[in-house]
C-alpha positions as CSV (number, residue, x, y, z in Angstrom):
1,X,90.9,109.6,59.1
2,X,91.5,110.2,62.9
3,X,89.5,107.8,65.1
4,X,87.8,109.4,68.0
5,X,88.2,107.2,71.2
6,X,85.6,108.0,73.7
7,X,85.4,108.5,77.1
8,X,84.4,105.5,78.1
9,X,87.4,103.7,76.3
10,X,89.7,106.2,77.2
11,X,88.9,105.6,81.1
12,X,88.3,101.7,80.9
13,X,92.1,101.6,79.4
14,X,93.3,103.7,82.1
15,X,91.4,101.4,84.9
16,X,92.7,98.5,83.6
17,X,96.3,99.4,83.5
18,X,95.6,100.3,86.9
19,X,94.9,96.8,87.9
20,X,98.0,95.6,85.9
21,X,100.2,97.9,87.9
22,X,98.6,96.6,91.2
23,X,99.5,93.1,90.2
24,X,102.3,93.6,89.1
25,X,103.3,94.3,92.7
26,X,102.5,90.9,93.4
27,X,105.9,90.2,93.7
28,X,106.2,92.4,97.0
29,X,104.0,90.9,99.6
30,X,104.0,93.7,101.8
31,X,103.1,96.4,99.2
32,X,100.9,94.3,97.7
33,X,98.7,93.7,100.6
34,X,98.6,97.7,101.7
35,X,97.4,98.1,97.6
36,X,94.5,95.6,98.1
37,X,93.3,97.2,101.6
38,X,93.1,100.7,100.3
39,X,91.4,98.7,97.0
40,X,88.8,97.4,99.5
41,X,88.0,101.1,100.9
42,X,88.0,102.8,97.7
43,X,85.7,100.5,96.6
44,X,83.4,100.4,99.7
45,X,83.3,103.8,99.5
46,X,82.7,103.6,95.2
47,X,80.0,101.2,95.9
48,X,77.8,103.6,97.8
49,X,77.9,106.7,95.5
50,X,77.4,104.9,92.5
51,X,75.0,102.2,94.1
52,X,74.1,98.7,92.4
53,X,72.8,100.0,89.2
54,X,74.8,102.1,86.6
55,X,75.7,102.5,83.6
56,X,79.4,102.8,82.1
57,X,79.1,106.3,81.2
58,X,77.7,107.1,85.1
59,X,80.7,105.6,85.9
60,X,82.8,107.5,83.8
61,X,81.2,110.9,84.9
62,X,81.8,109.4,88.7
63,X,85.5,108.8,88.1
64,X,86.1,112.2,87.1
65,X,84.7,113.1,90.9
66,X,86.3,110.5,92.8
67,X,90.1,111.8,94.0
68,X,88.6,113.8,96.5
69,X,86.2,111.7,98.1
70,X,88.5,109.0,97.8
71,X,91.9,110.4,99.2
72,X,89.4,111.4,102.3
73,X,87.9,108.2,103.1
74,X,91.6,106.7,102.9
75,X,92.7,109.6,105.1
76,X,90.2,108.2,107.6
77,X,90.7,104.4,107.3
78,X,94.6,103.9,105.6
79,X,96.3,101.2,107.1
80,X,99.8,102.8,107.0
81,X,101.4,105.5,105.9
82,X,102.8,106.1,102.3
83,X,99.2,105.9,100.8
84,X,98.9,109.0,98.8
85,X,101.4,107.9,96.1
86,X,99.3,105.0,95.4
87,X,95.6,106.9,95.5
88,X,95.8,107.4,91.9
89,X,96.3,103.7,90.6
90,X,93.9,102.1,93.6
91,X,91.3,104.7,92.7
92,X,91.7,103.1,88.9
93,X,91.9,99.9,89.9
94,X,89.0,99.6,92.2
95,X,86.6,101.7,89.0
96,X,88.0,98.7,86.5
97,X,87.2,96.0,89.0
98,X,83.6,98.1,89.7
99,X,82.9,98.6,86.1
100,X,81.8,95.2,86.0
101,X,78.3,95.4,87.3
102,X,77.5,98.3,84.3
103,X,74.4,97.3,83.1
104,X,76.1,97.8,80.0
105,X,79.4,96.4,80.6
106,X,81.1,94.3,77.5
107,X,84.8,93.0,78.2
């Protein structure tokens, strides 16, 4: 029997290996530092179109919107250059760090 992972699950795994890949870059100060700033403005930006109360599942359905209004509000505030490689695992990263104000958020 075939186990049916959700949506929910599928995207938390994929958010949290985002933040793994981020720290992993721990060991490169400079890189680092440009990851956490675009962080920061993917999830200022996160934090007013989902707002202070949400569930997982809005979060999910918001994630599958996000790479567009997230690569422009980057465009408009990156520190340096080089960002679009990284969009896709900051945009990750800063949904597993947001994920945990869900009303309904377990670990």
């Amino acid at each position: 029997m075939l186990l049916q992972v959700s949506q929910v699950e599928v995207a938390r795994q994929e958010w949290e290996e985002a933040s793994h890949r981020i720290e992993a870059a721990r060991d490169e100060p400079r890189r680092y530092r440009q990851l956490l700033e675009l962080l920061e403005l993917v999830r200022d930006e996160l934090r007013k179109r989902v707002g202070q109360t949400f569930t997982l599942q809005e979060l999910v359905a918001a994630y599958g919107e996000s790479e567009h209004w997230a690569r422009e509000a980057v465009e408009e505030s990156a520190p340096e250059p080089g960002w679009p490689r990284d969009l896709t695992v900051v945009l990750a990263a800063a949904f597993d760090a947001y994920q945990r104000g869900a009303i309904d958020y377990e670990p």
